[in-house]
C-alpha positions as CSV (number, residue, x, y, z in Angstrom):
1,X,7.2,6.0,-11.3
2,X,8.4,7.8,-7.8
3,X,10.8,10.2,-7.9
4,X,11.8,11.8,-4.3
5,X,14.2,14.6,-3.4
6,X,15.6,15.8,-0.4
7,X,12.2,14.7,1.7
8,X,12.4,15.9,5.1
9,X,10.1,15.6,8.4
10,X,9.9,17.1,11.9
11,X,7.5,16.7,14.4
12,X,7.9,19.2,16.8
13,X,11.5,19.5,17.7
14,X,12.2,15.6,16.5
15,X,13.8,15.2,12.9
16,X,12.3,12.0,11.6
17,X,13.6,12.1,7.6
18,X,16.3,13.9,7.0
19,X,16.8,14.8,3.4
20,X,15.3,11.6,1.2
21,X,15.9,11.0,-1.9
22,X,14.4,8.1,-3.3
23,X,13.9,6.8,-7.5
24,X,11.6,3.7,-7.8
25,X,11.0,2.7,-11.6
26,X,7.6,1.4,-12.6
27,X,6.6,-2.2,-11.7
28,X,9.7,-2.3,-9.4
29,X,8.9,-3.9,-5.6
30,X,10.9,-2.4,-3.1
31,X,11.3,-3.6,0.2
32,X,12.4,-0.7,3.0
33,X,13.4,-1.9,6.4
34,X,15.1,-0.6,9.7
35,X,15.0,-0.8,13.2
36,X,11.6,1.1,14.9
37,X,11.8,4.5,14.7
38,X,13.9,4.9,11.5
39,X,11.2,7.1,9.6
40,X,10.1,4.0,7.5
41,X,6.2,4.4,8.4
42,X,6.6,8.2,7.8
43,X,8.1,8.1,4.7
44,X,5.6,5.8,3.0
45,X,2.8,8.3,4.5
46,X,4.2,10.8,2.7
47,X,4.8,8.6,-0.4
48,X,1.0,7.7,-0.1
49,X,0.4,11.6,0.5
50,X,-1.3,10.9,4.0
51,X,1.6,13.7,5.3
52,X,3.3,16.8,3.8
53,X,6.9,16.8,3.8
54,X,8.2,20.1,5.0
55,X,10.6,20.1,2.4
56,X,11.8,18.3,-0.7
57,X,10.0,17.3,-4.2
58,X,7.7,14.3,-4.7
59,X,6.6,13.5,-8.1
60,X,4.7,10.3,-8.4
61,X,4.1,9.1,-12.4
62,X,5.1,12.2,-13.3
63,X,2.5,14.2,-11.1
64,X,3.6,16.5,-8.3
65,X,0.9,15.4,-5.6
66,X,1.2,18.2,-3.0
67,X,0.7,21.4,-5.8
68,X,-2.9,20.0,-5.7
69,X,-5.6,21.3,-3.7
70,X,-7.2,18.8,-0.8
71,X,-9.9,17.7,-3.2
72,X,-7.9,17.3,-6.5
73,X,-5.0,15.4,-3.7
74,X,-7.9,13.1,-2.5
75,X,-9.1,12.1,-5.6
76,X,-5.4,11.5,-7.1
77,X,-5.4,9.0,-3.8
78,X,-8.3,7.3,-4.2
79,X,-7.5,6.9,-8.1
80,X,-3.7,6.4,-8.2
81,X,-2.7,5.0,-4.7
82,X,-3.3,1.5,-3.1
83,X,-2.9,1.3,1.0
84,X,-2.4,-2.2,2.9
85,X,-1.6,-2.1,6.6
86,X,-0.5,-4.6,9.2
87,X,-4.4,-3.9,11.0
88,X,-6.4,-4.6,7.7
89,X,-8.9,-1.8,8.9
90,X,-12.0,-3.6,7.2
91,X,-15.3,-2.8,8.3
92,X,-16.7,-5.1,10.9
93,X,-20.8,-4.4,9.6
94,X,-19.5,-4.9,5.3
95,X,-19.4,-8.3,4.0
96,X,-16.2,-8.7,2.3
97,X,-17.3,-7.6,-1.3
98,X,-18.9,-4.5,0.2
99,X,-15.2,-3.7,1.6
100,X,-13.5,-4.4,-1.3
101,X,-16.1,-1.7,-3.9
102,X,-15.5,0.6,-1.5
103,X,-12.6,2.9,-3.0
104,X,-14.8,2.5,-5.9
105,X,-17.8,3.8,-5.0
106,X,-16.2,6.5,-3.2
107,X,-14.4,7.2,-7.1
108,X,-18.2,7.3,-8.3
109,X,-18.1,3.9,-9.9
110,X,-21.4,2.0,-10.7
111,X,-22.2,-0.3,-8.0
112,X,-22.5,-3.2,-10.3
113,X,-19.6,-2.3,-12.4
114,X,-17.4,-2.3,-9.1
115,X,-18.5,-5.8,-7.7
116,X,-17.8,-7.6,-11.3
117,X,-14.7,-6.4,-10.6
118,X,-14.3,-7.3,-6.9
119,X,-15.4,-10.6,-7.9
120,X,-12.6,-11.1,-10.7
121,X,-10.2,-10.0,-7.4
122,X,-11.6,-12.4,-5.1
123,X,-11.4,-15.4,-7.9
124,X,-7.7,-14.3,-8.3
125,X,-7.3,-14.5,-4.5
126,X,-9.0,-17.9,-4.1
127,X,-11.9,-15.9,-2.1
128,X,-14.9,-16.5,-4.3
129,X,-16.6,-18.7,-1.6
130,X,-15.9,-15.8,0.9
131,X,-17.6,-12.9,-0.6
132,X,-20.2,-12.3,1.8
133,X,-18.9,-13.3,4.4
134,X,-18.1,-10.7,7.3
135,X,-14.8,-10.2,8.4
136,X,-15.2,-11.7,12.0
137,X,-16.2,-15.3,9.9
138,X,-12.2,-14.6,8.0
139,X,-8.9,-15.9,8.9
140,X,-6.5,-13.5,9.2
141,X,-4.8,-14.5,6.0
142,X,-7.9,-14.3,4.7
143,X,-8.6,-10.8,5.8
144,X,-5.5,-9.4,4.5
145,X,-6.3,-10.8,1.4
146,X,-9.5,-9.0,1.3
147,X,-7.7,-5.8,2.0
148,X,-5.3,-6.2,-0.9
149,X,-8.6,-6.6,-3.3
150,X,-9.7,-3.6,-1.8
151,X,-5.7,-1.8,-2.3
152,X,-6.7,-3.4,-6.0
153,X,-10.1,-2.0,-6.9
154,X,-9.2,1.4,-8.4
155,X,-6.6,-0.4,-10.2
156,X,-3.9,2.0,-8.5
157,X,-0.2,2.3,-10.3
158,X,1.4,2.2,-6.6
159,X,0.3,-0.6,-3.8
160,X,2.1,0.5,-0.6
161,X,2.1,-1.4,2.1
162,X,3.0,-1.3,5.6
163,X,4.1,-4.4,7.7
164,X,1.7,-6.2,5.8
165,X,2.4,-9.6,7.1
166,X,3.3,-8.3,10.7
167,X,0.2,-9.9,11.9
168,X,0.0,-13.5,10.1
169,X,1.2,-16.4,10.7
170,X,4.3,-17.8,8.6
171,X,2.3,-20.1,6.4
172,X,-0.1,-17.1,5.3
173,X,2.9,-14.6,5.7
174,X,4.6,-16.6,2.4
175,X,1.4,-16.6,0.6
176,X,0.9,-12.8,0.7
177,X,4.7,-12.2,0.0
178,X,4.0,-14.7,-3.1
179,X,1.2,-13.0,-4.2
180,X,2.4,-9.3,-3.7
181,X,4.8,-10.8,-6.9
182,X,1.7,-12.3,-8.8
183,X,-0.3,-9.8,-8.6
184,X,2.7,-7.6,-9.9
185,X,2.9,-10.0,-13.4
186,X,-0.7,-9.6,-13.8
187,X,-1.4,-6.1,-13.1
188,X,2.0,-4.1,-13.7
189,X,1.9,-2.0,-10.4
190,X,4.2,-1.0,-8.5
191,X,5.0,-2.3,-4.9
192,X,6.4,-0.3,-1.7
193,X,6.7,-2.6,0.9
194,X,7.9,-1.7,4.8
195,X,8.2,-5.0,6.7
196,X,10.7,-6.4,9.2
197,X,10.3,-9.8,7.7
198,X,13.5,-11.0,6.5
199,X,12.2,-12.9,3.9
200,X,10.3,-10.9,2.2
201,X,12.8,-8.2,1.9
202,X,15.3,-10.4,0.6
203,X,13.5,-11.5,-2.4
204,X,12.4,-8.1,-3.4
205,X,14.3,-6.3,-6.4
206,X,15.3,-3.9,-3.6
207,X,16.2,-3.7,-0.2
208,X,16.4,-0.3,0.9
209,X,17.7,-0.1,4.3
210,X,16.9,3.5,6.7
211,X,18.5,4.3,9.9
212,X,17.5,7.4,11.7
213,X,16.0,9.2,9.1
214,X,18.1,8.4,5.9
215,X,18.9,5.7,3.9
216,X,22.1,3.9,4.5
C-alpha cells in the first residue's frame, strides 16, 4: 500500500527526516512514536501529501502522488486519504452530519447519497442520536468520533492519524484505539497512527519507533 524511499526534509537549515524509507502493506496499522521533535508529524504530512519531500520516492497503492499537478494531487487526497488529528478541527456552525458529508461533497457527491452514508457511519459509531447535533453539544470522545466518520466518508484506502487520542480521556482514549481496529475488519483500510500513547502502540502490528529524523 505505502512504499517510501530515502524521504528527506529540511526547513531552512534544520534537517527534520533524514533519508526514510518506509513499506506499509495493505490493511496493516502501524503505530510510529518518538520523543517531540523526531519528524513523526512531518512524515505523516508528507505521507498524507500535505508537504513535498525534497527528496526520495513515495508511491501510495501504486500511484506516485507528487508527479501530479495540484488539482489531480487534491483530488487523489480527498479520494484516497483519510486525516484525523488530536484538535478534531470540526466546524463549530455544521451539525455533525453536515461535517461528516463534507469530503464528500467537496468529491461532487449527491448530497443525499453522502448522508445515507454518514448515517450508516454514525450507526457504526453509536452516534445516530447525535447527528444534528453541533459540536459544542459533543463530548470530546464524541467529537473525535465524528471526525473519524468524516476521515471515513470518501471511503479512503489510508486513515492517518495524528495523536488522535492526545486530547481524550483514558476511558474514550480505549474506545477510539478499539475502534481504529474495528473499523479496520469492516472496511479494509489501512491505518498510520502517530501517538505517544503506550497502549495503543503496543497493540498495533507495528511499532515503528523515530529518533531525530530516522527510524531506529
Amino acid at each position: 500500500m505505502i512504499h517510501a524511499e530515502g524521504i528527506t526534509k529540511s526547513y531552512g537549515d534544520v534537517q527534520v527526516l533524514k533519508g526514510i524509507d518506509l513499506s506499509i502493506k495493505k490493511n496493516e496499522l502501524i503505530s510510529i512514536v518518538g520523543a517531540s521533535g523526531a519528524g513523526k508529524t512531518t512524515l505523516l504530512q508528507i505521507l498524507g501529501t500535505l508537504e513535498n519531500p525534497d527528496e526520495g520516492l513515495y508511491e501510495l497503492d501504486g500511484t506516485s502522488p507528487f508527479s501530479l499537478n495540484q488539482k489531480q494531487l487534491s483530488k487523489f487526497r480527498n479520494r484516497e486519504i483519510g486525516f484525523v488529528f488530536q484538535f478534531h478541527q470540526l466546524l463549530p456552525e455544521f451539525t455533525a452530519i453536515e461535517n461528516i458529508i463534507l469530503p464528500a461533497l467537496i468529491k461532487g457527491d449527491n448530497k443525499a447519497e453522502a448522508e445515507k452514508r454518514a448515517k450508516e457511519l454514525l450507526s457504526f459509531l453509536n452516534l445516530s442520536s447525535r447527528d444534528h447535533h453541533k459540536p459544542n453539544a459533543l463530548s470530546g470522545g464524541e467529537q473525535q468520533r465524528v471526525a473519524v466518520a468524516r476521515a471515513l466518508i470518501n471511503q479512503p484506502k489510508l486513515i492517518l492519524a495524528d495523536e488522535p487520542s492526545g486530547n481524550l480521556d483514558t476511558k474514550n482514549s480505549e474506545e477510539l484505539h478499539q475502534l481504529f481496529f474495528d473499523l479496520r475488519e469492516q472496511f479494509d483500510q489501512t491505518f498510520v497512527i502517530v501517538t505517544h500513547n503506550t497502549d495503543l502502540a503496543n497493540i498495533s502490528d507495528r511499532k515503528l519507533e523515530m529518533a531525530d529524523g530516522k527510524f531506529i
